[in-house]
MARMI-162589 format. One record per residue (C-alpha): x, z, y. Coordinates in Angstrom, 1 decimal. Each point is the difference from the previous one (the first is absolute). Layout:
REM MARMI-162589
{{X,Z,Y}}
...
//
This chain:
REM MARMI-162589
{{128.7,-25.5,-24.5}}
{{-0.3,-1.4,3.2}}
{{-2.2,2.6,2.0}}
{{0.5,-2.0,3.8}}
{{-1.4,-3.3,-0.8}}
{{-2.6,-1.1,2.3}}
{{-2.9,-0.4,-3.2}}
{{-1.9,1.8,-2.2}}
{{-0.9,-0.7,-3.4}}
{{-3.7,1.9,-1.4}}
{{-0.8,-1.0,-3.6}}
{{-3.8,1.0,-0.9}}
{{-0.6,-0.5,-4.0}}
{{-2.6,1.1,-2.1}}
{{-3.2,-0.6,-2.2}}
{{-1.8,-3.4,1.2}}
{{-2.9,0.9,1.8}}
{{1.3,3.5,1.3}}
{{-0.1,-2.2,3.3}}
{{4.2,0.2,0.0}}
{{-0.3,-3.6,1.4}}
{{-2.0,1.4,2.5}}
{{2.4,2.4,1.4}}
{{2.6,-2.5,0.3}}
{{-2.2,-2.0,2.1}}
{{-0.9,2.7,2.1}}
{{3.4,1.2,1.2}}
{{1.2,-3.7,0.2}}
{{-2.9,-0.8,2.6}}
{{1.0,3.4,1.5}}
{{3.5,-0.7,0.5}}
{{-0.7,-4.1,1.2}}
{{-2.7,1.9,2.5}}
{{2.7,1.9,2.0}}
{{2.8,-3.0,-0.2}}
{{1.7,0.6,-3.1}}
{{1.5,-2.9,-1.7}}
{{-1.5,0.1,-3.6}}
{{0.2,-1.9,-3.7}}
{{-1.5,1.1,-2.9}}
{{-0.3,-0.4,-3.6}}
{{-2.7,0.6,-2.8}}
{{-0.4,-0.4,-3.7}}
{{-3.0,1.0,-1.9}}
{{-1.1,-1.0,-3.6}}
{{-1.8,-2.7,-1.4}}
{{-2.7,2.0,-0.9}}
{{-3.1,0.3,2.2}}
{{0.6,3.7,0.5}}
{{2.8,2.5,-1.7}}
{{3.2,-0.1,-1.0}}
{{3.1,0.0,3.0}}
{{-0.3,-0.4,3.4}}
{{2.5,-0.1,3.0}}
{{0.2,-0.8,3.2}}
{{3.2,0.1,2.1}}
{{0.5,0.4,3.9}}
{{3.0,-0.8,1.7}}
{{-0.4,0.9,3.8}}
{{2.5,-0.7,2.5}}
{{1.2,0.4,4.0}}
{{2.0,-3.1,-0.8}}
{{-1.4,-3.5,-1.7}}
{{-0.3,0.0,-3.6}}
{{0.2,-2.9,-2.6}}
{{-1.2,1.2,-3.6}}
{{-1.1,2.8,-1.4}}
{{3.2,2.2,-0.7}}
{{2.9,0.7,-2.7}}
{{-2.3,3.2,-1.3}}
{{-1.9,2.6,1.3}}
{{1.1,3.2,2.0}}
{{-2.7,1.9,-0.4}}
{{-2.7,0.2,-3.2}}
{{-2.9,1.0,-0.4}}
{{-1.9,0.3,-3.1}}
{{-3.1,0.4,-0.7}}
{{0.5,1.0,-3.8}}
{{2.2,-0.6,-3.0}}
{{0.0,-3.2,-0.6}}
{{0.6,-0.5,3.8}}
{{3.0,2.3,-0.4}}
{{1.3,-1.2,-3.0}}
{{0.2,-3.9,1.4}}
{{1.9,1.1,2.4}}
{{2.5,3.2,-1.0}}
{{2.8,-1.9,-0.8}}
{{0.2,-1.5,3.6}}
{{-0.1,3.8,1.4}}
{{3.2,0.7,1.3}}
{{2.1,2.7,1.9}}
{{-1.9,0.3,3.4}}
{{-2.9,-1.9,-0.5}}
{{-3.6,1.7,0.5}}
{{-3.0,0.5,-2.9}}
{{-3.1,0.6,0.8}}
{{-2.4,1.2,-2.8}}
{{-3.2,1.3,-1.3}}
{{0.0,3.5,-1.4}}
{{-1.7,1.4,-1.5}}
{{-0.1,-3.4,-1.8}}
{{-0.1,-2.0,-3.2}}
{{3.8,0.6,-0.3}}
{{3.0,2.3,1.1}}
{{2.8,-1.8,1.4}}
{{3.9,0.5,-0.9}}
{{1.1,-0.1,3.4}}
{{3.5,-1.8,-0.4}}
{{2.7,1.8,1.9}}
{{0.2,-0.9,4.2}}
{{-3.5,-0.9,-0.2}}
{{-2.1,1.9,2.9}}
{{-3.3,0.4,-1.5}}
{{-3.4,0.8,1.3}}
{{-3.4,1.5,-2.2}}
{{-3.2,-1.4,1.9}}
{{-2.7,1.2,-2.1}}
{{-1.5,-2.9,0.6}}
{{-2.5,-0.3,-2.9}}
{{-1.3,3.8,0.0}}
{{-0.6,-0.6,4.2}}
{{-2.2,-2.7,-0.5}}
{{-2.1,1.7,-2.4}}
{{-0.2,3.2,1.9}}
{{-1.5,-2.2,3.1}}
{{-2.5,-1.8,-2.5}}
{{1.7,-3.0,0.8}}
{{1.8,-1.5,-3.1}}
{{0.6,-3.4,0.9}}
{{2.6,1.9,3.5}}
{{2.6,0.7,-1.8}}
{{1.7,-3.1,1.3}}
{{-1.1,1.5,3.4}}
{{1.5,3.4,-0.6}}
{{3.1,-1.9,-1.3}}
{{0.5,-1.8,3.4}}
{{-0.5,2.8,1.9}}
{{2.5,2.1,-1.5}}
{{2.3,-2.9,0.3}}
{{-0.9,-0.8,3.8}}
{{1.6,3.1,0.6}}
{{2.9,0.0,-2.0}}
{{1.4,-3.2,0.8}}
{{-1.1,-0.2,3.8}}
{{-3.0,-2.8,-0.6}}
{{-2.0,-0.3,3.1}}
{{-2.7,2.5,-0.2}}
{{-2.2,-1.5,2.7}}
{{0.6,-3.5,-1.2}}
{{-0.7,0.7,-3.3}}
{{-3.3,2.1,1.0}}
{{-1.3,-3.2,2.2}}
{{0.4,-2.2,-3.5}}
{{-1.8,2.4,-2.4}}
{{-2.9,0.2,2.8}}
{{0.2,-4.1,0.4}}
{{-0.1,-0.4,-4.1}}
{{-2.9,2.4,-0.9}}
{{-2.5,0.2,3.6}}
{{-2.3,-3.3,-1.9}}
{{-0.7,2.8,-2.6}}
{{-1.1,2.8,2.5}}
{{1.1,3.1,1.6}}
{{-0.2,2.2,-3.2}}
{{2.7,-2.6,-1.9}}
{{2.2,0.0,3.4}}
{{0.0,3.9,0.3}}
{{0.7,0.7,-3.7}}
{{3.0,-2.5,-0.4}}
{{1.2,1.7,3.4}}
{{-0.3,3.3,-1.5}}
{{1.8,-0.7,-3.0}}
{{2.7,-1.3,1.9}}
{{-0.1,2.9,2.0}}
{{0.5,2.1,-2.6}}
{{3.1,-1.9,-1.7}}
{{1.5,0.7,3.6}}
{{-0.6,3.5,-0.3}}
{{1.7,0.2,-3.6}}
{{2.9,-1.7,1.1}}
{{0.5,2.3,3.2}}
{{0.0,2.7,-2.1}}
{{3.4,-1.1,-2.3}}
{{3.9,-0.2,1.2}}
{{0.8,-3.7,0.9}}
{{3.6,0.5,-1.6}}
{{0.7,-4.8,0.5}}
{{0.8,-1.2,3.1}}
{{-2.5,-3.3,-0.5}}
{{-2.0,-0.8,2.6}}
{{-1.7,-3.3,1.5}}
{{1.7,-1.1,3.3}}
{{-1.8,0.4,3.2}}
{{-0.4,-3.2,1.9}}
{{0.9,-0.6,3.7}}
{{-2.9,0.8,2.0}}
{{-0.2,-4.0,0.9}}
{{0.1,-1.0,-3.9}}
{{-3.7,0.0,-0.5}}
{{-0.8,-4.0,-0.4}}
{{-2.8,-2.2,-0.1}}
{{0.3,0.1,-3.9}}
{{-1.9,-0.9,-2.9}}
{{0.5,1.7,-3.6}}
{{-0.7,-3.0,-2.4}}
{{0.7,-0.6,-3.9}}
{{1.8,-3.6,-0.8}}
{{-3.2,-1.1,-1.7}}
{{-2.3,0.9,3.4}}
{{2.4,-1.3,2.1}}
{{-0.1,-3.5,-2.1}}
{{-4.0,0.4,0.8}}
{{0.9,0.3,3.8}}
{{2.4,-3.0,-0.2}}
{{-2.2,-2.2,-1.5}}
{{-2.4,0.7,2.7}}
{{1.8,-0.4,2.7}}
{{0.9,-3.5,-1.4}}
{{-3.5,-0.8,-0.2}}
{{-1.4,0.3,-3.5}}
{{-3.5,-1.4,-0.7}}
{{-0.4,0.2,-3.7}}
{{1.3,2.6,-2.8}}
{{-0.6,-0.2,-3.4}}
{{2.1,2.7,-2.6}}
{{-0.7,1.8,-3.5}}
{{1.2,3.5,0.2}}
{{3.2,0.7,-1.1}}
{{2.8,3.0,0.5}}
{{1.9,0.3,1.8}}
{{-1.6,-3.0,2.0}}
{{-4.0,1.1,0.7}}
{{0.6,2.2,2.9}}
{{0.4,-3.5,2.3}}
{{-3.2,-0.9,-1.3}}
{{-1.3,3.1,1.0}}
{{1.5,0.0,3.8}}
{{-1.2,-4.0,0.4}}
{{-3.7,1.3,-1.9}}
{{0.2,2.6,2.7}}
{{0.5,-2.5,3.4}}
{{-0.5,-3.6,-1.2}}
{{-3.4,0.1,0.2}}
{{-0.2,1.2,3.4}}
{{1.8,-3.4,1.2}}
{{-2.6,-2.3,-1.6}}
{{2.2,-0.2,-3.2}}
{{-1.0,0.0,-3.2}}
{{1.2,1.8,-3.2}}
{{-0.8,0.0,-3.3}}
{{1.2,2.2,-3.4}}
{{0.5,-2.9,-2.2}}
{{-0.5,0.2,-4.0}}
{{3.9,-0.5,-0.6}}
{{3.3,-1.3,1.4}}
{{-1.1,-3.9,-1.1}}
{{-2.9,0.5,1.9}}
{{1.1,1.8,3.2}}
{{2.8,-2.9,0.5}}
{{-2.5,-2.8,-0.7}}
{{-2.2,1.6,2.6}}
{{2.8,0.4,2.7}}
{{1.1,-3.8,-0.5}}
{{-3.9,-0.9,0.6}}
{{-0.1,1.6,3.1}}
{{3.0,-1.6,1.3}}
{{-1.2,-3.2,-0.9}}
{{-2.6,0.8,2.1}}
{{2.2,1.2,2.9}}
{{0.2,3.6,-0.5}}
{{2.9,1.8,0.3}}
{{0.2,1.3,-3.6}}
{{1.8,3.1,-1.8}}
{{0.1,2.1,-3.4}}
{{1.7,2.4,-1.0}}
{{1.2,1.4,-3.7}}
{{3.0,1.4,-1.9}}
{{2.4,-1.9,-3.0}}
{{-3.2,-0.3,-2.8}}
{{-1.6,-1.5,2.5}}
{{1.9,-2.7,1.5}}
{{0.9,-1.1,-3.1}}
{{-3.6,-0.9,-0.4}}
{{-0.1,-1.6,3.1}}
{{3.2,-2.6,-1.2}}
{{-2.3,-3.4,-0.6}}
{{-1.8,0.5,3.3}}
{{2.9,0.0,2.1}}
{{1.3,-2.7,-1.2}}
{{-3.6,-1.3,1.3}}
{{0.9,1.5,3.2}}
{{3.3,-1.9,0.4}}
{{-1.5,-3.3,-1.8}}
{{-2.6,-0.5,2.4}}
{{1.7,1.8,2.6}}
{{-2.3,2.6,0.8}}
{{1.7,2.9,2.1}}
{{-1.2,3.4,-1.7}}
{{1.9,3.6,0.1}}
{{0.3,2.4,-3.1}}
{{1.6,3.3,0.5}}
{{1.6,1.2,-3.3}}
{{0.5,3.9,0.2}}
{{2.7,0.6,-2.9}}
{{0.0,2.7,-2.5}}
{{2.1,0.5,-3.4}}
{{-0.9,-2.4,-2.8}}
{{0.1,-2.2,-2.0}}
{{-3.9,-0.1,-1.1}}
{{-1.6,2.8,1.0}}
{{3.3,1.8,0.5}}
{{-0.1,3.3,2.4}}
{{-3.1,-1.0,2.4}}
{{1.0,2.7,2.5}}
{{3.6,0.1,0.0}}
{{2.5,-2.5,2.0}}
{{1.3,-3.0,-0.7}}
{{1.9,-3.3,1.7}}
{{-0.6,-2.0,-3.3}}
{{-2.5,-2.6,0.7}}
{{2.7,-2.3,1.6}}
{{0.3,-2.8,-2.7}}
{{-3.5,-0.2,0.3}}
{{-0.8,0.2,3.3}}
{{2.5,-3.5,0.1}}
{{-0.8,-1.8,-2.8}}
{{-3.0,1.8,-1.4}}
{{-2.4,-3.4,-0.7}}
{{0.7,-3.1,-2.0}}
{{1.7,-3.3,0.8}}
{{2.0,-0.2,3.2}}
{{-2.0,2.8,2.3}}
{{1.1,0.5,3.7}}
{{-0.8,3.3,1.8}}
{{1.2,1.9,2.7}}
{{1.2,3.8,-1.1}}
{{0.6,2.8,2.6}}
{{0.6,3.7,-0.7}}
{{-0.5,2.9,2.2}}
{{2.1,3.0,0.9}}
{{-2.0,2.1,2.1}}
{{-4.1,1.4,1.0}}
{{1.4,-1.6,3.5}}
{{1.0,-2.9,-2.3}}
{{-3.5,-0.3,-1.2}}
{{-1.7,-0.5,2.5}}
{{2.2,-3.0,1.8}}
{{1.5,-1.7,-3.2}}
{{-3.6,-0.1,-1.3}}
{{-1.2,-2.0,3.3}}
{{3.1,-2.1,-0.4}}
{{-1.3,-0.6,-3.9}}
{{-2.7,-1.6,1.6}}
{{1.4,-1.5,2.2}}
{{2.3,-2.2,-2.1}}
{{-3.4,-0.5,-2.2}}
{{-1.7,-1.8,2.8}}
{{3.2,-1.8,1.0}}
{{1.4,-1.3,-3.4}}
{{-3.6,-0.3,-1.9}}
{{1.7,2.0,-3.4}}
{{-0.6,3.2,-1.3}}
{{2.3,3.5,1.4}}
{{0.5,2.5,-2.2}}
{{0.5,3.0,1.8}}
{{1.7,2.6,-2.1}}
{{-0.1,3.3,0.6}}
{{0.5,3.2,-2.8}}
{{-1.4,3.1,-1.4}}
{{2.1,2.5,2.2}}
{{-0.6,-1.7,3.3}}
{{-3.9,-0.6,-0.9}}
{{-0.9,4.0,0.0}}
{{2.8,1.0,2.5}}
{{-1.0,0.9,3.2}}
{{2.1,-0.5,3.3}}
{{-0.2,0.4,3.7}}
{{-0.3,-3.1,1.9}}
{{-0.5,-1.3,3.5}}
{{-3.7,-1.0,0.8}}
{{-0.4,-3.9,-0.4}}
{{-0.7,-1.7,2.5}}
{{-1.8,-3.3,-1.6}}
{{0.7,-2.1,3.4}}
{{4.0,0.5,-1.0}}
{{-0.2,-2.2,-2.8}}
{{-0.5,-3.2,-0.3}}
{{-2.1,-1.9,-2.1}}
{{-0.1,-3.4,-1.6}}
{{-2.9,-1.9,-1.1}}
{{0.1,-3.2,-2.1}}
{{0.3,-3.8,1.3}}
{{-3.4,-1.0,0.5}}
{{-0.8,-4.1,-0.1}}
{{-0.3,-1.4,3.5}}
{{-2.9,-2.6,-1.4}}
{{1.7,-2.8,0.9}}
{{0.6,-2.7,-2.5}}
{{-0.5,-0.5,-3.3}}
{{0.6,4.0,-1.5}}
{{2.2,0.4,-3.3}}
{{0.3,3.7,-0.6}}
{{3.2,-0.8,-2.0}}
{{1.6,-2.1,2.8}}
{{3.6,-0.6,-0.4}}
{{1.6,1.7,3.4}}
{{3.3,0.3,0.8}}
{{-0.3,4.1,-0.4}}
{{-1.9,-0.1,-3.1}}
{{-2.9,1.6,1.7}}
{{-3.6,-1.9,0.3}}
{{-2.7,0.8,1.9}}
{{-2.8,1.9,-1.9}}
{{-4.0,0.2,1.0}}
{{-2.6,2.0,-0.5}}
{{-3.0,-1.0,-2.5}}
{{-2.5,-2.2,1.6}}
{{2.6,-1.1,2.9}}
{{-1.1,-3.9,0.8}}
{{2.1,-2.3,-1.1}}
{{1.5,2.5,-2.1}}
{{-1.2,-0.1,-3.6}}
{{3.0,0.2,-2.7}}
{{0.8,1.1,-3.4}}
{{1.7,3.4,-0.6}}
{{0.8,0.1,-3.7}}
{{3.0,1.5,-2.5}}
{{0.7,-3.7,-0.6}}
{{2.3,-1.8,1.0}}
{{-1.1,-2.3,3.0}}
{{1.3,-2.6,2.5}}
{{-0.6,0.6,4.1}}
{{-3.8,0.0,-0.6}}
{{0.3,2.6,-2.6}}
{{-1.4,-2.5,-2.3}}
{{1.2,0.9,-3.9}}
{{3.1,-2.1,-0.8}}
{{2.0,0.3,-3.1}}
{{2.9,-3.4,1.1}}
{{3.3,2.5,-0.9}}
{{1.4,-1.9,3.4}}
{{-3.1,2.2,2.7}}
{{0.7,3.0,-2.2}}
{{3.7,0.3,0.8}}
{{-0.8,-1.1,4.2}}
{{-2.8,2.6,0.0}}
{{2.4,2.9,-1.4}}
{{2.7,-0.8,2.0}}
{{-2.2,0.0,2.8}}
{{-1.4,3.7,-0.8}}
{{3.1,0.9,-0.9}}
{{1.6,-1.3,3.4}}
{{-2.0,2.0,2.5}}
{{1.3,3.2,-1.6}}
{{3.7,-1.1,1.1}}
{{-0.9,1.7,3.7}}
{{-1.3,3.0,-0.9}}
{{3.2,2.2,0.7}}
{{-0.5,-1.7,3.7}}
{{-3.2,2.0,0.5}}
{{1.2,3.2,-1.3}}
{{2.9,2.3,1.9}}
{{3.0,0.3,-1.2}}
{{0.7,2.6,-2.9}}
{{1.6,2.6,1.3}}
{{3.2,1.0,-0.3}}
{{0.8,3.7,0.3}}
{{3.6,0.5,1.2}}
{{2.4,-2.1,1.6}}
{{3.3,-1.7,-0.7}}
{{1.8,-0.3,-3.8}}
{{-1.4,2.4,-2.5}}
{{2.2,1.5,-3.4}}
{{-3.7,0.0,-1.4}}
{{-3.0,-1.8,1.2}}
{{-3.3,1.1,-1.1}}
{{-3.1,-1.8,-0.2}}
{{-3.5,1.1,-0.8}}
{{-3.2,-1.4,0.2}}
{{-3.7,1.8,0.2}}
{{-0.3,3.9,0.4}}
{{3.5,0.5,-1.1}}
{{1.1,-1.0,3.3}}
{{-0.5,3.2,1.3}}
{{2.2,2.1,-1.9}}
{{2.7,-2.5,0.4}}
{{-0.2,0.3,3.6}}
{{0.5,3.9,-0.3}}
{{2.3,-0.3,-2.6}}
{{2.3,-2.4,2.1}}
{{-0.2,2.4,2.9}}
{{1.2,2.6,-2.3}}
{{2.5,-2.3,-0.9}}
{{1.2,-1.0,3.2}}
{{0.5,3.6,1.4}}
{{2.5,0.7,-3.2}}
{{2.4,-3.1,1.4}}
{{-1.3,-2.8,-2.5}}
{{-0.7,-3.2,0.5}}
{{-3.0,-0.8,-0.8}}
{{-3.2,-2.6,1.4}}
{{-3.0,-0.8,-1.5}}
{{-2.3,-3.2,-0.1}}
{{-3.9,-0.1,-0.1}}
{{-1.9,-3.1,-1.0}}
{{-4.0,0.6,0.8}}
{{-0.2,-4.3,-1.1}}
{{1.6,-0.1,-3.6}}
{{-1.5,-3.3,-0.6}}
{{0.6,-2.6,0.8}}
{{3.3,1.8,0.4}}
{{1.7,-0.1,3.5}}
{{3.1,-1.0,-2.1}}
{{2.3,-0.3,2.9}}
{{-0.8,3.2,1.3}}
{{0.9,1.2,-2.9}}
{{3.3,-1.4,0.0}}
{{1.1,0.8,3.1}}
{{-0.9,3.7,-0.8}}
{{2.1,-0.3,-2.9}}
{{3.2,-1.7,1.3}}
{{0.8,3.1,2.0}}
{{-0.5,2.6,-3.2}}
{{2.8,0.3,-2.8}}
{{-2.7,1.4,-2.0}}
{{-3.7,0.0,-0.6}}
{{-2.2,2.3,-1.2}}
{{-3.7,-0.8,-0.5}}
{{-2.0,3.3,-1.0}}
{{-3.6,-1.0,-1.5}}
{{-2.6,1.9,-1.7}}
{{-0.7,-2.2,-2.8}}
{{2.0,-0.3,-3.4}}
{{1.5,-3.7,-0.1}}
{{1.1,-0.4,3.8}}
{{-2.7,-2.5,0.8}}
{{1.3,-0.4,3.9}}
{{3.8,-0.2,-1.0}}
{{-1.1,-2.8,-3.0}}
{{-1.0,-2.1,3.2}}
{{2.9,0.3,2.6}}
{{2.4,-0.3,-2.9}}
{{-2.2,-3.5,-1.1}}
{{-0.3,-1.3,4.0}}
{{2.6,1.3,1.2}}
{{4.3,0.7,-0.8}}
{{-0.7,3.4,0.3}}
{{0.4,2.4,-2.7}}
{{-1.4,3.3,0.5}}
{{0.3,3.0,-2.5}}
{{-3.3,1.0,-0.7}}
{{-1.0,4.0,-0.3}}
{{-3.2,-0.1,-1.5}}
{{-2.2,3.8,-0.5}}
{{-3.8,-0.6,-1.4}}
{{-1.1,3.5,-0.8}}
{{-3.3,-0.5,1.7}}
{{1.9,1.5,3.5}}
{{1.8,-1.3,2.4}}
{{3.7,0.1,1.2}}
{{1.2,3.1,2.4}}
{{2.6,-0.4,2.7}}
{{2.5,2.0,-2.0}}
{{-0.6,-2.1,-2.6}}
{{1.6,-2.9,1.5}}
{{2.7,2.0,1.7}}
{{1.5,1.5,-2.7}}
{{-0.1,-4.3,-2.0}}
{{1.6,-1.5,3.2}}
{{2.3,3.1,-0.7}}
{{0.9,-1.2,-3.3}}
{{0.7,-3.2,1.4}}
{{2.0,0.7,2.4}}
{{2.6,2.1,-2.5}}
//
């Protein structure tokens, strides 16, 4: 057990709705407040309220790219809490838990554990639903949490719903504090004190509100979206601000409708978004083919979680690849990013629209289960650092064709009731006017001429990154959330003496196919870890490109630690 690492682990589980999501968020703003680097991670049931809940906090002096191997300290508030998580208690890790409870732990041997009668406090201050309060008090002090910090977020969270709500949620905390004073800390964990410059100009944002902020920044004007987990909490953040910028949003009746709705306000001239999960966008197939057929630019965020069907709703998943690509009959263009990061979110989600505008197609953003609810510290946007394209607007000069033939691929679009400007925007098939034309010879200059445009794209995008330098025994790469444990893993790697890089595609289609080959002509090896069962990113490099990776494939609703890939590369490597 590695007691001198500069992070600290907390895992909070416990019966939904005993506000153990809560708790995590309150000692991850509290940490982010006084400069902390944090990541966190959260699961709760499908259910609308019971079952398991947990939240985990990773805080750090130094920067932090996922949410951990496993906790170092636990803290449960009952037995099905404890018994999710026992067999991960090791020799010098921490428990925290309620007694008297619902259940009696077997404290396994090297385990330091703590009693917070956490349950019977509450009670006695006539305040049930503090528990979670008395919990984080007792743990503020155990495990060095910023006290002040901490008090500044609870007054923040509850001052709308008075003094009296404020001072009893204090109290309660207060009182956790004073139960925790009163036992032997016998662990050495503790939560690193920052340098007195480390407190930043920080925001604490989930992927899903961070997509919100993006798509903001790049100007949205219309949403439409049917709620769907893990997806409806950027519906909720653009619900929240849209409005206030003139836009407009609407809950639509279903997926079909929302995407219809989105393409009609981009007809119209509106920069246009939804947003939905795997059931969804498989609904909204036929109407992206619209989009690309009458080459309408439109952006659908597709938050992953497990399936197939209804699958695991609030688990993670990378499995919506294949569809993502081809999801839609005949031959369907579209333009597929994934992000790896809440900082991620916000720029890759302004460059979504950006190549929407530009190449008049559909962008799938893809984002996942894990990184939707996880929370991280991020620098404070600045909208006037990015930059923002808008679409290629008809000078009104000449005769206008909407469907010109250009030597990019890209005609000039107008707005509805533009002079001079009246056309025909239709699923058909359609010549340069966008009249409907069925002659087999338009069809195949019209595809190639969709298809064409997307030949640039990687031109508008950076270059993936490559992680490492010069030849690599094993060369690793990984695409959406998972790119963050590579990167720790790697360094973990690296410090043992192996040689080891890693690659990073944010564009995996089209697929920046030479990129990809000059990562892989300095690697004797490739691995490509994915959370998904049939290796749907290593079934496309090995069909574009001559490399073949070895897929390592997990799909138990979680995703991939650090030491995960360590101990693979490992294998490897002997």
């Amino acid at each position: 057990m590695d007691l001198n690492k500069n992070d600290l682990i907390i895992r909070v589980g416990g019966e939904g709705g005993e506000g153990v999501i809560s708790v995590g968020d309150f000692i991850t703003q509290a940490c982010a407040r006084v400069g902390l680097d944090v990541y966190t991670f959260k699961t709760f049931p499908a259910e609308i309220k019971g079952g398991y809940a947990m939240y985990q906090v990773r805080a750090s002096t130094e920067p932090v790219y996922n949410h951990g191997d496993t906790f170092d300290v636990l803290c449960a508030f009952n037995g099905e809490a404890y018994e999710m998580n026992k067999a991960r208690l090791k020799p010098g890790h921490a428990l925290v838990y309620d007694c008297p409870g619902d259940f009696e732990p077997d404290i396994p041997e090297g385990v330091h554990a703590y009693p917070i009668p956490m349950t019977q406090t509450a009670k006695e201050l006539n305040n049930v639903r503090a528990k979670n309060m008395v919990a984080m008090g007792a743990l503020s002090v155990l495990f060095n949490i910023p006290e002040a910090s901490l008090r500044e977020v609870i007054e923040t969270k509850f001052t709308r719903r008075g003094d009296a709500v404020v001072q009893g949620n204090l109290k309660a905390f207060e009182r956790g504090q004073e139960l925790a004073r009163a036992l032997k800390k016998t662990d050495s964990w503790a939560i690193g004190t920052p340098k007195a410059d480390a407190k930043r100009d920080v925001i604490v944002m989930s992927g899903n509100n961070a997509i919100g902020l993006g798509a903001l920044i790049a100007g949205l004007e219309f949403f439409s979206a049917y709620p769907i987990t893990p997806a409806t909490e950027v519906a909720i953040y653009v619900a929240k601000h849209l409005p206030k910028r003139g836009g407009t949003l609407i809950q639509a009746e279903d997926e079909i409708a929302s995407i219809s709705q989105v393409l009609g306000a981009a007809y119209a001239g509106k920069k246009s978004m939804t947003s939905t999960s795997g059931p969804g966008l498989s609904l909204m197939s036929e109407m992206l083919g619209m989009s690309f057929m009458s080459e309408t630019p439109c952006v659908v965020v597709d938050v992953q979680r497990g399936g197939p069907s209804t699958g695991l709703p609030t688990k993670h998943e990378q499995s919506d690849l294949f569809l993502a690509i081809h999801g839609g009959h005949g031959d369907c263009g579209r333009i597929v990013l994934s992000v790896e990061n809440v900082h991620d979110c916000i720029g890759l989600t302004v460059t979504a629209f950006n190549l929407a505008e530009k190449y008049q197609c559909p962008v799938i953003l893809l984002s996942d289960g894990s990184l939707a609810f996880s929370t991280q510290s991020v620098p404070y946007p600045n909208p006037d650092d990015y930059k923002i394209v808008n679409r290629e607007r008809w000078d009104g000069k000449g005769e206008f064709k909407r469907y010109a033939l250009t030597a990019s691929g890209i005609s000039p679009m107008v707005d509805p009731g533009t002079p001079g400007g009246m056309h025909i925007a239709t699923g058909l098939e359609h010549n340069e006017s966008g009249m409907p034309s069925y002659a087999g010879e338009n069809h195949e200059i019209m595809q190639a001429k969709r298809f064409n445009k997307l030949k640039t794209v990687a031109n508008d995008m950076p270059l993936a990154e490559v992680d490492g330098q010069g030849a690599a025994d094993i060369g690793v790469i990984a695409w959406g959330s998972t790119i963050g444990v590579v990167r720790e893993a790697l360094q973990r790697l690296r410090a043992e003496g192996c040689k080891v890089k890693g690659f990073y595609p944010k564009l995996l289609h089209p697929l920046p196919v030479q990129q990809f080959e000059d990562f892989g002509a300095g690697c004797k090896r490739i691995l490509l870890p994915e959370v998904n069962y049939l290796g749907q990113l290593a079934h496309f490099v090995r069909a574009e490109t001559s490399l073949r990776p070895e897929s390592y494939t997990i799909c138990g609703g979680l995703p991939f630690t650090p030491e995960m890939i360590v101990k693979r590369v490992k294998e490897m490597l002997a």
